[in-house]
Residue frames relative to the residue before (quaternion, step in Angstrom):
aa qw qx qy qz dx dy dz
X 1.0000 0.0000 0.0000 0.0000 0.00 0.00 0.00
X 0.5125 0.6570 -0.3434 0.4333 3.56 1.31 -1.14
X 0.8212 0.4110 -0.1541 0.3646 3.49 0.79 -1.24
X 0.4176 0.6606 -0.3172 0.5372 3.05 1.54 -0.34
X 0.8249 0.2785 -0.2011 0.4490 3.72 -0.27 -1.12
X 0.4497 0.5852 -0.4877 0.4663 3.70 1.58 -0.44
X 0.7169 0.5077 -0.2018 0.4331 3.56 0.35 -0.96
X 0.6631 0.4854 -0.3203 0.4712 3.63 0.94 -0.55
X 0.4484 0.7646 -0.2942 0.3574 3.05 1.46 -0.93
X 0.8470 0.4394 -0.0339 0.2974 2.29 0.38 -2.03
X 0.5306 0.6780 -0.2625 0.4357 3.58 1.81 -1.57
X 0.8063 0.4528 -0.1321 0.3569 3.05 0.50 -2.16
X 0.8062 0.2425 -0.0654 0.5358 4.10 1.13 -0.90
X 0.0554 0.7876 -0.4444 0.4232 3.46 1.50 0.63
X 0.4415 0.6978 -0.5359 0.1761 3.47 -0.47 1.10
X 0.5042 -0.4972 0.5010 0.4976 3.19 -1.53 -0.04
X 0.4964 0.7082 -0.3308 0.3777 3.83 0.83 -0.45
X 0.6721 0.5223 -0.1769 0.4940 3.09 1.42 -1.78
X 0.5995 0.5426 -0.3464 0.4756 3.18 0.82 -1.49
X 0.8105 0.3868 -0.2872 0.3332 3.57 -0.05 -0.99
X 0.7062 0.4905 -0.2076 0.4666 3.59 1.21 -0.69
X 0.6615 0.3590 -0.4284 0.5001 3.69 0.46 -0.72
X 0.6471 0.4800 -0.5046 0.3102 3.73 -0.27 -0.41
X 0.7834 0.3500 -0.2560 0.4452 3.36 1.02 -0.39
X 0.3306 0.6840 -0.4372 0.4814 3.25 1.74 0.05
X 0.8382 0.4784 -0.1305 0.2271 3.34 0.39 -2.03
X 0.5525 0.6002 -0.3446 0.4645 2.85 2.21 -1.32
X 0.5419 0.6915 -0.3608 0.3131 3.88 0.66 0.02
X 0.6896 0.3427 -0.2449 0.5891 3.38 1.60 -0.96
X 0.2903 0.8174 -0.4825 0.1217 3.75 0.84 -0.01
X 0.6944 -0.1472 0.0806 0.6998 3.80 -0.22 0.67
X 0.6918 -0.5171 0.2413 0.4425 3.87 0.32 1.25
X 0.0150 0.8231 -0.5625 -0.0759 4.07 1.43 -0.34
X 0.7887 0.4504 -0.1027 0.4057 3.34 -0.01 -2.19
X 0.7626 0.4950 -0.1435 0.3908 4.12 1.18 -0.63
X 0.5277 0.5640 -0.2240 0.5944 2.58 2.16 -1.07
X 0.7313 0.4769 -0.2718 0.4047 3.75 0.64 -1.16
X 0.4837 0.5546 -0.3332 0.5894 3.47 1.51 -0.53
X 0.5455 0.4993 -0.3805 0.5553 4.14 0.25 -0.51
X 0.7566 0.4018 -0.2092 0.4716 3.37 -0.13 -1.51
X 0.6264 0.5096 -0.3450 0.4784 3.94 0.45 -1.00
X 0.8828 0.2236 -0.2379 0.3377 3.72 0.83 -1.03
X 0.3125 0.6934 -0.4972 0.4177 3.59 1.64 0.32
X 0.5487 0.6526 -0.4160 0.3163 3.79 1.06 -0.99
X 0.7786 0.3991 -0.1103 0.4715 3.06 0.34 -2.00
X 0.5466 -0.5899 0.5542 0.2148 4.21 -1.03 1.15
X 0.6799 0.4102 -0.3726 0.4803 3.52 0.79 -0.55
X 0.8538 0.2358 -0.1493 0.4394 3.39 0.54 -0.45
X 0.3328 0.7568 -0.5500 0.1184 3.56 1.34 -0.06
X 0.7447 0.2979 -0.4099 0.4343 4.06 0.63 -1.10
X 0.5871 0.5702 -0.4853 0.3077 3.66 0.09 0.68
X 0.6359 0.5799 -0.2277 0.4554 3.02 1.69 -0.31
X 0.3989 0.5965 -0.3488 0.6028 2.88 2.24 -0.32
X 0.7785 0.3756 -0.3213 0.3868 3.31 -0.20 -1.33
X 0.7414 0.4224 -0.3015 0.4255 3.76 0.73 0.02
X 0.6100 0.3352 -0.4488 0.5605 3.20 1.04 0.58
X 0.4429 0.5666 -0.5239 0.4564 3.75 0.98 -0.43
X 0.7335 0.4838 -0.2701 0.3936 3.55 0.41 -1.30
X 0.5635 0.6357 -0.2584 0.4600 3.35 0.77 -0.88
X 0.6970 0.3521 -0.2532 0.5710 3.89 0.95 -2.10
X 0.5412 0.5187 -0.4989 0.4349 4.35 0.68 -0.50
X 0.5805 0.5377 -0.4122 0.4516 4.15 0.34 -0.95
X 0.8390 0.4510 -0.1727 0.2509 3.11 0.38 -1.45
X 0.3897 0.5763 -0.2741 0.6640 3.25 1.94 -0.81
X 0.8577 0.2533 -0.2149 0.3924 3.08 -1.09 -1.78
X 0.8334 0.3380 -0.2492 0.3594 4.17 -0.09 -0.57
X 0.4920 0.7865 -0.1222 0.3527 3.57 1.53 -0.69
X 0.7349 0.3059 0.1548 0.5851 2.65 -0.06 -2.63
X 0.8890 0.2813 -0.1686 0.3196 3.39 0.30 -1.20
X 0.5927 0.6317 -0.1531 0.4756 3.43 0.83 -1.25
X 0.7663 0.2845 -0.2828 0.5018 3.69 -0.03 -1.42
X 0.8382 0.3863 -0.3412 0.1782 3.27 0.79 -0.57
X 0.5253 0.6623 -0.2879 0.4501 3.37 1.52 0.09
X 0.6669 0.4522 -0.2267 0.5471 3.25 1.52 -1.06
X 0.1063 -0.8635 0.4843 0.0926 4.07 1.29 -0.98
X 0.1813 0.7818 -0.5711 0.1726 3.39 0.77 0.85
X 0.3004 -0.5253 0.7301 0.3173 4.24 -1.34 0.91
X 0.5371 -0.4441 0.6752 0.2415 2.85 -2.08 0.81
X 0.8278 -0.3138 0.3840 0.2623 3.09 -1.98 0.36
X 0.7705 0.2737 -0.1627 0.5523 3.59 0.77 -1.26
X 0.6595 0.3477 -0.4739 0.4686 3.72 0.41 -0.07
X 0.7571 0.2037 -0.4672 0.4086 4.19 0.22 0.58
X 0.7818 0.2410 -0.4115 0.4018 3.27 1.07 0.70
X 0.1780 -0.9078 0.3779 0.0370 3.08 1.05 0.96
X 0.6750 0.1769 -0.5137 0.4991 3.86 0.87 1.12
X 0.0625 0.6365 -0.7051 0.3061 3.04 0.45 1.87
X 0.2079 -0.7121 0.6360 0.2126 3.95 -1.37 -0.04
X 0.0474 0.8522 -0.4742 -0.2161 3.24 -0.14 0.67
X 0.5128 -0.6582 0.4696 0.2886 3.77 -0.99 0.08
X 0.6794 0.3890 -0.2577 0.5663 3.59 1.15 0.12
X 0.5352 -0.4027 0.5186 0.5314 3.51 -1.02 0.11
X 0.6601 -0.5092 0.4724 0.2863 3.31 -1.89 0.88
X 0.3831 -0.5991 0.6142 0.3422 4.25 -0.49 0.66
X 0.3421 -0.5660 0.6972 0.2766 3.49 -1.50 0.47
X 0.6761 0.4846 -0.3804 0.4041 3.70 -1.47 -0.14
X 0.6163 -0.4250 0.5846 0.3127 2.69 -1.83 -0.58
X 0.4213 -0.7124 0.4754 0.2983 3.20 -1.75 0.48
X 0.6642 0.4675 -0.3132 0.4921 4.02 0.18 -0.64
X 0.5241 -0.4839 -0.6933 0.1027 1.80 -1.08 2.11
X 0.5640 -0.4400 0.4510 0.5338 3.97 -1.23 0.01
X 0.1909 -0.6515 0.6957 0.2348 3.53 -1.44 1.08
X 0.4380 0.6893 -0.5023 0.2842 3.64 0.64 0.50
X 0.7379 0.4751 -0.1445 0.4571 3.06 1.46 -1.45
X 0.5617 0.6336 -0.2737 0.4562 2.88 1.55 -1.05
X 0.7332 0.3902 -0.2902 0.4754 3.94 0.68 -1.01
X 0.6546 0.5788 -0.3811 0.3021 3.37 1.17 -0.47
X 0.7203 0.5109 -0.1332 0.4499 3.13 1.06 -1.27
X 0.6592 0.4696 -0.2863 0.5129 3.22 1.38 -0.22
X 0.4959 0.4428 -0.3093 0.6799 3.56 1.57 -0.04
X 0.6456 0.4924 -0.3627 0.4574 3.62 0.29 -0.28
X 0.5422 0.6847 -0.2945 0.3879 3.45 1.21 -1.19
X 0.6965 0.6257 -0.0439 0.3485 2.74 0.72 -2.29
X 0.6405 0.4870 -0.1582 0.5723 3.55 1.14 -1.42
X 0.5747 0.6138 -0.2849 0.4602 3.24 0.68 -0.32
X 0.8291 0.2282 -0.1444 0.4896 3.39 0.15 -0.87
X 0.2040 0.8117 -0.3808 0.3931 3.40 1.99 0.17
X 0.2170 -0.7210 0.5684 0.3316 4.31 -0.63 0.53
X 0.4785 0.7496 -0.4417 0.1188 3.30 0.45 1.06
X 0.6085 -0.4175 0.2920 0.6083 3.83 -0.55 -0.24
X 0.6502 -0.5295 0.4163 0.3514 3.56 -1.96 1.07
X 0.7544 0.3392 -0.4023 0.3924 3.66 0.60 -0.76
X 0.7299 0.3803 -0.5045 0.2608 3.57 0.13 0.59
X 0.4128 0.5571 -0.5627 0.4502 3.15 1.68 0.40
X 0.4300 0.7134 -0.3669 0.4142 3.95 0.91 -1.32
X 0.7595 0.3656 -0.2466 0.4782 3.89 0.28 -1.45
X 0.5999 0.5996 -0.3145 0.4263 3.88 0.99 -0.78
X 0.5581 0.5345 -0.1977 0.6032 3.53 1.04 -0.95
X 0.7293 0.5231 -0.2787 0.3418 3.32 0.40 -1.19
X 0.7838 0.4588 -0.0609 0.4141 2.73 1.19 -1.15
X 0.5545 0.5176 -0.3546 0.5468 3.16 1.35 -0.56
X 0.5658 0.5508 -0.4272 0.4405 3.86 0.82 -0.39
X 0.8676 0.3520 -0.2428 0.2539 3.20 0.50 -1.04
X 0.4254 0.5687 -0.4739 0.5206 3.13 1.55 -0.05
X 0.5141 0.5870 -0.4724 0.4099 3.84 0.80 -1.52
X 0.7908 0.4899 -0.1964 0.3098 3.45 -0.33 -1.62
X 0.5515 0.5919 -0.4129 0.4182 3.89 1.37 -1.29
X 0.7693 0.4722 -0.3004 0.3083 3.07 0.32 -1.57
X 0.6005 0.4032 -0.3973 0.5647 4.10 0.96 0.20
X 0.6663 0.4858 -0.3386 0.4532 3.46 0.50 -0.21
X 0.6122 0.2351 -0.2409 0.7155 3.76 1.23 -0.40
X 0.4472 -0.7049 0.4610 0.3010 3.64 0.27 1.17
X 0.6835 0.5061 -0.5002 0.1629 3.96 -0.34 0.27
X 0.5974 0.3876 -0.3311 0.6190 3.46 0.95 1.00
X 0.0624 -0.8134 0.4962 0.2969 3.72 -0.87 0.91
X 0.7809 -0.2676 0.1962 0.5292 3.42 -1.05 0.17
X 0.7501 0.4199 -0.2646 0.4370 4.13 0.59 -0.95
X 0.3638 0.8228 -0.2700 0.3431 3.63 1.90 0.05
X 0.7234 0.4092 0.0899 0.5487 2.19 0.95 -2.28
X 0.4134 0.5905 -0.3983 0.5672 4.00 0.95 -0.54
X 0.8665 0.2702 -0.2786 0.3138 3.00 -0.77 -1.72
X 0.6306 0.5203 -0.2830 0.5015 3.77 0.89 -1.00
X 0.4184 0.4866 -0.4927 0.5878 3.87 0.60 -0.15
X 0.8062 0.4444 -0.2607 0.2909 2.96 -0.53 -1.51
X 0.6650 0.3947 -0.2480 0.5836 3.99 0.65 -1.21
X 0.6007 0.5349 -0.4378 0.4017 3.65 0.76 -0.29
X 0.6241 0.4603 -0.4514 0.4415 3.71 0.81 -0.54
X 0.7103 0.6283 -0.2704 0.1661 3.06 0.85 -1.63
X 0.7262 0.4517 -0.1980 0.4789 3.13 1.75 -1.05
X 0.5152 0.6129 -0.3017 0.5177 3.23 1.65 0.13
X 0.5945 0.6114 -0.1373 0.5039 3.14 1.44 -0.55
X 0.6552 0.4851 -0.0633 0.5757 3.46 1.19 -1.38
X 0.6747 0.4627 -0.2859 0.4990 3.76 0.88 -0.87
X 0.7841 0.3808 -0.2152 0.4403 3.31 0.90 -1.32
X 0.5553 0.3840 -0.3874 0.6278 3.81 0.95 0.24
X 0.4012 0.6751 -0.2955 0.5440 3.62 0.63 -0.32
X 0.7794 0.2720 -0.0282 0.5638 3.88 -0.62 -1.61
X 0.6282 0.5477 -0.3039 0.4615 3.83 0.64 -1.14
X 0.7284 0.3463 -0.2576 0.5322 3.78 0.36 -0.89
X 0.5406 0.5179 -0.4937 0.4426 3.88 0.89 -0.57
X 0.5557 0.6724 -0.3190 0.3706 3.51 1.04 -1.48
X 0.8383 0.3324 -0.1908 0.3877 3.44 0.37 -1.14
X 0.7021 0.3881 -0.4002 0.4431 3.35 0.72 0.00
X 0.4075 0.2851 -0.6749 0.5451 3.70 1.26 0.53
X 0.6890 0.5885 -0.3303 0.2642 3.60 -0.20 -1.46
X 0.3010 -0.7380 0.4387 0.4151 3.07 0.19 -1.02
X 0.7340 -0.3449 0.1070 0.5752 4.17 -0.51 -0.41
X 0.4691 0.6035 -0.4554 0.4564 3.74 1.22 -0.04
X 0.7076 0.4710 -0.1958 0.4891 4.06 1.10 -0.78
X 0.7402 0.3618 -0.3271 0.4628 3.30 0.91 0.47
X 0.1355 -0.7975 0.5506 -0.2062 3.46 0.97 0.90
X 0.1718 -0.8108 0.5522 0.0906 3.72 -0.70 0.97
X 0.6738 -0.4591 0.4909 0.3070 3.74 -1.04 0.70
């Protein structure tokens, strides 16, 4: 089935547009780049320094829990290494494919932004964005469609878990005003 919708994917949204845009979409989630620099950007600013925590915590859990552990126990070939007269448009990914740490850091940075006290349209752009990396990484065959699912999916959770997590530390320095819920 995995291969099936890879291919629809690909039939039905197949563009020169595509061709030219996801690779540079995707180069954004590399080793979390675009999520990491977002962390680092908000540790700067006092208003937001413990969110910038909680988004790289979230970020170092993906990377642990779906990375290190996961790909390797589970050892899934990418798309292009069992069909191998795929073309891809990006350098070939090392690793394994299941789950996508693309989707996985995104969505777990997206999470994170979310529960952020900030305005809806920059949570809106996080999402956005975490889709479209999600979505690149089937379109430049090296992730199938259940890759990217399953890693979405642990991305909230651990985005979820950090930020309720960091929130309850908060309140017991802070007190019950520091533990605001998501």
């Amino acid at each position: 089935m995995d291969n099936v919708i890879l291919l629809w994917i690909h039939t039905v949204f197949g563009s020169a547009a595509g061709d030219a845009a996801f690779p540079v979409i995707t180069a954004l989630g590399n080793a979390g780049a675009v999520w990491i620099a977002l962390g680092v950007a908000l540790l700067i600013s006092p208003k937001y320094r413990f969110w910038g925590m909680v988004l790289l915590a979230s970020l170092a859990v993906v990377f642990v829990l779906n990375e290190l552990l996961l790909k390797s126990l589970i050892a899934r070939e990418r798309p292009f290494v069992t069909d191998p007269t795929i073309q891809l448009l990006i350098t070939a990914p090392s690793g394994y494919s299941f789950p996508s740490g693309h989707a996985g850091s995104s969505f777990a940075a997206a999470t994170v932004i979310a529960c952020m006290p900030i305005r809806k349209r920059w949570k809106a752009a996080a999402w956005l964005l975490a889709v479209l990396i999600a979505i690149s990484r089937t379109y430049l065959f090296v992730h199938y469609p259940s890759d990217i699912l399953v890693g979405a999916l642990l991305g909230v959770l651990y985005g979820l878990v950090v930020v309720k997590v960091a929130l309850r530390v908060r309140a017991k320095r802070e007190g019950p005003s520091g533990g605001e819920a998501c």
